[in-house]
C-alpha positions in Angstrom: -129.9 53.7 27.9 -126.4 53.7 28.4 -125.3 50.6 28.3 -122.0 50.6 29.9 -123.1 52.2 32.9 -125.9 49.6 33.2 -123.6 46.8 32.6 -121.2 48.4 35.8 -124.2 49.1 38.0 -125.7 44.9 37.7 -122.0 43.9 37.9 -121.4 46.4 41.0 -124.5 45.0 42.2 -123.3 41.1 41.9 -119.8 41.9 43.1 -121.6 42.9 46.4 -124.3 40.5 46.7 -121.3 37.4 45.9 -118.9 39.0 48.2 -121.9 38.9 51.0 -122.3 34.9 49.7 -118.7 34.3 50.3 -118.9 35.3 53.7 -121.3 33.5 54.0 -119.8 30.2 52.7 -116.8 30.9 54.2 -118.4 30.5 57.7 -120.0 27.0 56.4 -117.0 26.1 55.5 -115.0 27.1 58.6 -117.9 25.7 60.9 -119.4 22.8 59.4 -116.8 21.1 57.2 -116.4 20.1 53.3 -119.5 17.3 53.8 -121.8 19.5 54.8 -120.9 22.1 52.2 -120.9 19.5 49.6 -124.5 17.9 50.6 -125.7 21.6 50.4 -124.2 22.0 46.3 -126.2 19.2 45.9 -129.2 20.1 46.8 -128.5 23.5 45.2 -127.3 21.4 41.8 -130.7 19.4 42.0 -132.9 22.2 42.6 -131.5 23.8 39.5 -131.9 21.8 37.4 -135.6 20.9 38.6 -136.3 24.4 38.3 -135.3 24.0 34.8 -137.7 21.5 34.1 -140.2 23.2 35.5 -139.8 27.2 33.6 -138.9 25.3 30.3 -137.6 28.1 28.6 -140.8 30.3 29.5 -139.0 33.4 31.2 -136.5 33.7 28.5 -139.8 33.6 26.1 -141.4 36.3 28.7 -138.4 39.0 28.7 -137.8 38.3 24.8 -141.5 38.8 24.1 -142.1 41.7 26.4 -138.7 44.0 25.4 -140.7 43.7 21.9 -142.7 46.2 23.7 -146.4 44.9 22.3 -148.6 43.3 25.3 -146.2 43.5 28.1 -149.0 42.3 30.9 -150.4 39.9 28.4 -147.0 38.0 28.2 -146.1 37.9 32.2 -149.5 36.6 32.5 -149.0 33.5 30.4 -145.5 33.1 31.6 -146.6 33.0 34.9 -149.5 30.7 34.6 -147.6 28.5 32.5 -144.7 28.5 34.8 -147.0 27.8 38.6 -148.2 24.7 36.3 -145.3 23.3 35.9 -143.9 23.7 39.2 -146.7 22.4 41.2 -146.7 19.4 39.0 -142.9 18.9 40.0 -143.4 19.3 43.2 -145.5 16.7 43.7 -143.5 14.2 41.6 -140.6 15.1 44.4 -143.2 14.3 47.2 -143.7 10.9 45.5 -140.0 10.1 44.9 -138.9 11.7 48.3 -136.9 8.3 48.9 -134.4 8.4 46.7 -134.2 12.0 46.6 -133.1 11.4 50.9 -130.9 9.2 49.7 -129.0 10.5 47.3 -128.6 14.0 49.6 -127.7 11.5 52.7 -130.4 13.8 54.7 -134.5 14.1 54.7 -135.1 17.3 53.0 -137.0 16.7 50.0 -139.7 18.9 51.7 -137.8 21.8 51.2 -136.2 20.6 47.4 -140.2 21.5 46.9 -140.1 24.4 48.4 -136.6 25.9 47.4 -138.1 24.5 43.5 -141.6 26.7 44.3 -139.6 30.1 45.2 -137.2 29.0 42.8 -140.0 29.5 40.1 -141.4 32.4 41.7 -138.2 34.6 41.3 -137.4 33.7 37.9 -140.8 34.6 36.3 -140.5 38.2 38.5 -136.7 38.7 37.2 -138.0 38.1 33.8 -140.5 40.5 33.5 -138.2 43.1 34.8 -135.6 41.9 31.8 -138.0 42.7 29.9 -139.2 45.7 31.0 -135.5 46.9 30.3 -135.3 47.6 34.0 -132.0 45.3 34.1 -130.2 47.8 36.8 -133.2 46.9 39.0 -133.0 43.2 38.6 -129.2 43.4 39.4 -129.6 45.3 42.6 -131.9 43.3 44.0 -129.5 40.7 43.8 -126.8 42.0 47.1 -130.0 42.2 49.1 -131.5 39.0 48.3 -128.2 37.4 49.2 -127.7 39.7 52.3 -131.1 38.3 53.2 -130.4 35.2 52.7 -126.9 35.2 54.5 -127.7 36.0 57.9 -130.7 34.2 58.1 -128.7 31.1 56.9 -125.9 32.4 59.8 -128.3 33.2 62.5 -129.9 29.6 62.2 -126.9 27.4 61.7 -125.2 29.2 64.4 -128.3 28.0 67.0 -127.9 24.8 65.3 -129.7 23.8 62.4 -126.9 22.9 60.0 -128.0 21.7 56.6 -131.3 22.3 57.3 -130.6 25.9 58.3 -128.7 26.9 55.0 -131.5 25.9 52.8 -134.3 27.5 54.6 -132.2 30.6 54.6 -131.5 29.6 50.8 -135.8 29.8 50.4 -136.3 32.7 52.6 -134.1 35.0 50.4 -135.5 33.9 47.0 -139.0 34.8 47.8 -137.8 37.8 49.6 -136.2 38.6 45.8 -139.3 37.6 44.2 -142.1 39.6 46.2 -139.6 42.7 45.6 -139.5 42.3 42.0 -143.4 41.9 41.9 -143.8 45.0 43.5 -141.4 46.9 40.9 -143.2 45.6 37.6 -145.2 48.4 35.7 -147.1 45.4 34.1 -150.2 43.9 35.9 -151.9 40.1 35.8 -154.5 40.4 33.2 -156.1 37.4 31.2 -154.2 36.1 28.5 -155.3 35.0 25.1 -154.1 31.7 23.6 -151.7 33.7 20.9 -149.9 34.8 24.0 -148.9 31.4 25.0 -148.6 30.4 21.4 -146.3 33.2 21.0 -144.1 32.2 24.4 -143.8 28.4 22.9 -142.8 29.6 19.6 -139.7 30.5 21.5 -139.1 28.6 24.3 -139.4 25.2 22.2 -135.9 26.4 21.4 -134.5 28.5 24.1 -135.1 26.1 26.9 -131.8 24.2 25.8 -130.1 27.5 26.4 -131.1 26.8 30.0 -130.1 23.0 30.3 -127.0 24.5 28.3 -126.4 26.7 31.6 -127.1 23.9 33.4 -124.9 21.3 32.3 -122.1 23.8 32.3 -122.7 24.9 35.7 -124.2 21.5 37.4 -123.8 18.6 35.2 -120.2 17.8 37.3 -121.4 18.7 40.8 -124.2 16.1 40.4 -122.3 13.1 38.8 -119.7 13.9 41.6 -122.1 13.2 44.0 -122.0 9.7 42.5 -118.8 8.5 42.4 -117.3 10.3 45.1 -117.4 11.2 49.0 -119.4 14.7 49.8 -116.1 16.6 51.1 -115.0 16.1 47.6 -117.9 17.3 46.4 -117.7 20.3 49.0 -113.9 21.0 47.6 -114.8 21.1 44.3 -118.2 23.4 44.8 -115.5 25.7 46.3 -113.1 26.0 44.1 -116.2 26.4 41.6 -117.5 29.1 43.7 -114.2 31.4 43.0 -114.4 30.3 39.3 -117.7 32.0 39.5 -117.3 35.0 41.3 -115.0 36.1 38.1 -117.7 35.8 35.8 -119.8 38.6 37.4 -119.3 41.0 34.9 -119.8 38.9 31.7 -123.0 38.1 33.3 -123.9 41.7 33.4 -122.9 42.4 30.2 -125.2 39.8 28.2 -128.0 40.5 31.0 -127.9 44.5 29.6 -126.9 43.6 26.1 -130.2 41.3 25.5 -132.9 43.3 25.5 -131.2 45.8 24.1 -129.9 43.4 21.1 -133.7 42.1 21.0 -135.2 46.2 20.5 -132.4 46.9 17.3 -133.3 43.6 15.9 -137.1 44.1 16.3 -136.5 47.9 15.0 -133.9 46.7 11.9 -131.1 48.3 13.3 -128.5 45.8 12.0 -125.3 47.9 12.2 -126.6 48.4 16.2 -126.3 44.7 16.7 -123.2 44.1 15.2 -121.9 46.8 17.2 -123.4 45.4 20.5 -122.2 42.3 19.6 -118.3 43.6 18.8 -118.7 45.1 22.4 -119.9 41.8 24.4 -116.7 40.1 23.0 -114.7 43.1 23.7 -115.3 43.2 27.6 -116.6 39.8 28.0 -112.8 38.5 29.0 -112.4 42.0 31.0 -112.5 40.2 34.2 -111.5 36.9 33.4 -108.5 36.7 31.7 -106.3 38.2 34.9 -108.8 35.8 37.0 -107.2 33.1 35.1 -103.5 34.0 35.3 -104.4 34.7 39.0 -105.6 31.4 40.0 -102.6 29.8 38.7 -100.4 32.1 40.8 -102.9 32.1 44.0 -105.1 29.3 43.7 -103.3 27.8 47.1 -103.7 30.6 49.1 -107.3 31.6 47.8 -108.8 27.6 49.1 -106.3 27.9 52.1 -109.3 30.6 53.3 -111.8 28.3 53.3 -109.7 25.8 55.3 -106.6 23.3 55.2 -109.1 20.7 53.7 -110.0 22.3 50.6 -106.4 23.3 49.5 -106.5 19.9 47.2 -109.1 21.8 45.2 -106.1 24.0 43.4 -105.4 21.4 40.9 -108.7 22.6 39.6 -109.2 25.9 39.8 -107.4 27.2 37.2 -108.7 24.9 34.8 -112.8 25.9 35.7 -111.4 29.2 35.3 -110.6 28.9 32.3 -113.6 27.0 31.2 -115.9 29.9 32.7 -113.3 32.4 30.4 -114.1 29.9 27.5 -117.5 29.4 28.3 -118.3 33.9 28.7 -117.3 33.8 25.5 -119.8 31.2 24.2 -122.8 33.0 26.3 -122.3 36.2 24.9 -122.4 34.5 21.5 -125.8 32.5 22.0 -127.2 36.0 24.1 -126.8 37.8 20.8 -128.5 34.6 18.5 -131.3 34.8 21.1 -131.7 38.5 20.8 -132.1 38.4 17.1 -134.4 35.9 17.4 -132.7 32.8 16.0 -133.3 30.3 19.4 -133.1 27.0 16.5 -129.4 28.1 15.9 -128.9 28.3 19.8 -130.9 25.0 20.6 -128.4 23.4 18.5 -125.2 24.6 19.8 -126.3 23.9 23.2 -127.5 20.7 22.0 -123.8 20.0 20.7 -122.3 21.8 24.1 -124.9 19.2 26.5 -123.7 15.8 24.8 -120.1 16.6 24.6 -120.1 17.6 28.4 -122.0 15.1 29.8 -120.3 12.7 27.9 -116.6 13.7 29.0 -118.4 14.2 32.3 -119.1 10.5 32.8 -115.9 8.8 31.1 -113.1 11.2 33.1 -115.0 11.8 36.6 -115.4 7.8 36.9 -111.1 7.6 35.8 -109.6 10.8 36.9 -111.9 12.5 39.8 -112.7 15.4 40.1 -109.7 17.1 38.4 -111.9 15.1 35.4 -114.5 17.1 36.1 -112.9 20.3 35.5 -111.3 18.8 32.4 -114.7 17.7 30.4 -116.2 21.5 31.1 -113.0 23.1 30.1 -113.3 20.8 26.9 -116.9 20.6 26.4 -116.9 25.1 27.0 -114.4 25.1 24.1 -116.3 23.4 21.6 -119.2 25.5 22.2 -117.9 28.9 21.5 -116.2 27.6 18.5 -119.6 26.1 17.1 -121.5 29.8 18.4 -119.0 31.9 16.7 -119.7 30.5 13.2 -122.8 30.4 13.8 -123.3 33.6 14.5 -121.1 35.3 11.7 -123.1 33.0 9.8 -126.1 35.6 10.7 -124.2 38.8 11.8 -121.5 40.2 10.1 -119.6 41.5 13.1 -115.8 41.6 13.4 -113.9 39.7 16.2 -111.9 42.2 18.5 -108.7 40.2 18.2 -106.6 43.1 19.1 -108.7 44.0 22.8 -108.5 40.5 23.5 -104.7 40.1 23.3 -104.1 43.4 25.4 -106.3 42.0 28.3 -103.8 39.0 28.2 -100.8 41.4 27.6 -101.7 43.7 31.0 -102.9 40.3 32.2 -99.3 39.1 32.0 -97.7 42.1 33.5 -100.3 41.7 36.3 -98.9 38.4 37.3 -95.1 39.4 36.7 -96.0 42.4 39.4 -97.8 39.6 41.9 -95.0 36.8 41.5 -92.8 39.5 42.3 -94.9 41.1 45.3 -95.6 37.1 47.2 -92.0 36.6 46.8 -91.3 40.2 48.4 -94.0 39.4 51.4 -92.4 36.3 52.4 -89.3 37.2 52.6 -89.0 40.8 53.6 -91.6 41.1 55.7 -93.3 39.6 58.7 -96.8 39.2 56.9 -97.4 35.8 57.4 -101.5 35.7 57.4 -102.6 33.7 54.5 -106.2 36.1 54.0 -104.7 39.4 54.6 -101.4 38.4 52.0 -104.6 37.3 49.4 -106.2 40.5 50.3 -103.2 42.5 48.9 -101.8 40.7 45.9 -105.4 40.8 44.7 -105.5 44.7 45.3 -102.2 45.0 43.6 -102.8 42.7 40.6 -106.1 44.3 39.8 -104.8 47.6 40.3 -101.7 46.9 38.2 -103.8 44.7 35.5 -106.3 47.9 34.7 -103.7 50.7 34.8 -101.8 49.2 32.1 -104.6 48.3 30.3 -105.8 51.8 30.4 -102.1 52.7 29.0 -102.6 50.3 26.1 -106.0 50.3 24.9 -107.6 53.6 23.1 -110.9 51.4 23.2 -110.9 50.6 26.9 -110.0 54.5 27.8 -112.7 55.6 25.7 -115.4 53.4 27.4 -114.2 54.5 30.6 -114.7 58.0 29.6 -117.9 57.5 27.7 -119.0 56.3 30.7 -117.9 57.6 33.4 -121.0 60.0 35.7 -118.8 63.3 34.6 
């Protein structure tokens, strides 16, 4: 497989399906208002994190145990008995605490918290199989369509009227759209497991399920304590400023998606000096993206909340700063993606064990004495203690070399980027009659990443040889 052409297809894939999303919110935004926005992250936020509880580490188990290549069905199969166990049993606990789930939402919907929890599951034990499967490029295409889905039903129904209620049932109707898609692309087929099968699948998701309250925490943890000590619209200016912050990590995402399996087959196989070599590369491009996403939210990060409306323009005190824990925080992912691909998920549990308490922790003491600008601080913090704990860790089991010198010419055509869209703002408003806040955002993001990759190109022998290793000539 070539690996960097898989990496740009899933992140081509993503780039489309979140651009389709941010219509998408935009129009919430627009419409409905920062309340509304904000009650919908947090349903999203405790969802997640009941979805969590309920897969347990099993589909990281399923892909790592089915890219070993040996009983493929045998392992879906256990995963996905496992998993429908779980999430029934969940269910039904959110049926019989339904009260305070209402009331912490401010609406009745813990109906469809079951149901978004039930298709939640669904998808993730059909994404994990194709993981492992090594059909990666499949999982990440599925993702534009499952979002394109899930947009204009979400669109269609809040336009006629439906509001919160609308967005989540849209939410549901794309996931199991997603999941019955993914079903019907697996070469494996449900067949009766044996007990070694779920043996094998505890073995290691006793560990790895901490990579997923890791994820989690990072990605939820604020977004839910928000929602107690401050007012929804808050909550709905934060989750957009946090929805840019994501949007730039696209690419890492695709990276350690393709990288795992691929990680997990050389390590299965011996092939040490491959895994090093994969593991060099993740921390090579794993900034590609986000290091000019950084330096462009300080520059921009008015102008980009502006588009969702006046209200959320508070929400650029933040932005750069979960920016640059989602920068900090790539780097820490790629780390504990390679420690899980070798097999070593008691290193991993304890990093993310180290990452969990320091964020929640910060979490608590600066959102209840600073806000949400508190918030941002904590993951920022919490994202930097993590990749320092991974990285020795890791060298600690891989003897790979840190690409100092990639890294610090990303910043350096990083920096000329944001020299060339200071200089291009100030030139638009005040030598030309462009005065439209989205199409001005539309440009100096077309010249910055324009300018950012051409000198990069220029610079880096490494970065022109991937381009031309991978280009389809």
């Amino acid at each position: 497989m070539r690996i960097g052409q898989t990496s740009f297809a899933v992140f081509a894939s993503k780039l489309v399906g979140s651009a389709l999303g941010f219509v998408a919110t935009l129009y919430f935004a627009r419409t409905l208002g920062a309340e509304v926005l904000g009650q919908y992250a947090l349903v999203l936020a405790l969802v997640a994190w009941l979805t969590l509880a309920g897969n347990l580490g099993i589909s990281s188990a399923v892909t790592k145990r089915m890219s070993e290549g040996e009983s493929p069905s045998a392992y879906a199969s256990a995963g996905a008995v496992t998993i429908a166990a779980l999430g029934f049993v969940l269910g039904a606990l959110v049926v019989v605490f339904r009260g305070p789930v209402n009331a912490y939402v401010g609406e009745p919907i813990a109906p469809l918290v079951v149901a978004l929890l039930l298709v939640g599951l669904f998808g993730s034990v059909a994404n994990s199989a194709l993981n492992g499967e090594r059909k990666v490029h499949l999982t990440g295409l599925l993702t534009p369509v499952g979002i394109a889905v899930r947009s204009l039903v979400q669109i269609g129904l809040v336009v006629v009227g439906f509001e919160l209620v609308g967005m989540l049932v849209g939410y549901a109707v794309g996931s199991v759209f997603v999941g019955v898609v993914a079903l019907s692309l697996l070469s494996v087929r449900f067949v009766r497991p044996a007990r070694e099968h779920f043996e094998d699948l505890y073995e290691y998701a006793k560990f790895s399920w901490l990579g997923g309250l890791q994820s989690r925490s990072f990605n939820d943890v604020d977004v839910l304590l928000l929602g107690v000590f401050v007012q929804p619209s808050l909550v709905g200016v934060y989750s957009a400023a946090w929805s840019i912050a994501t949007f730039l990590t696209l690419f890492d995402s695709a990276i350690s998606s393709t990288l795992f399996p691929e990680l997990s087959r050389a390590d299965a196989k011996g092939q040490r000096d491959a895994v090093e070599t994969l593991v060099e590369d993740s921390l090579t491009y794993g900034g590609l993206v986000l290091i000019p996403g950084l330096l462009g939210g300080m520059l921009l990060g008015n102008r980009l909340l502006r588009i969702y409306g006046q209200e959320f323009v508070r929400g650029a005190s933040v932005l750069w700063i979960l920016i640059a824990a989602t920068l900090l925080y790539g780097y820490q992912k790629q780390l504990l993606n390679a420690l899980n691909g070798i097999d070593r998920p008691r290193a991993a549990f304890r990093i993310n064990a180290a990452f969990i308490g320091v964020n929640v922790v910060l979490n608590v003491a600066l959102i209840s004495t600073v806000g949400f600008v508190g918030a941002a601080i904590a993951t920022a913090v919490s994202a930097a203690v993590g990749v320092v704990v991974a990285l020795f860790t890791l060298r600690s089991e891989v003897a790979f070399a840190i690409p100092f010198g990639e890294i610090l010419r990303q910043f350096g055509a990083g920096a000329a980027m944001a020299a060339v869209v200071y200089a291009a703002e100030i030139l638009i408003e005040t030598a030309t009659s462009l005065n439209h806040n989205f199409a001005t955002v539309v440009l100096l993001v077309a010249v910055g990443a324009t300018t950012y990759f051409l000198v990069l190109f220029g610079i880096s022998a490494t970065f022109r040889s991937t381009v031309f290793e991978n280009s389809p000539v």
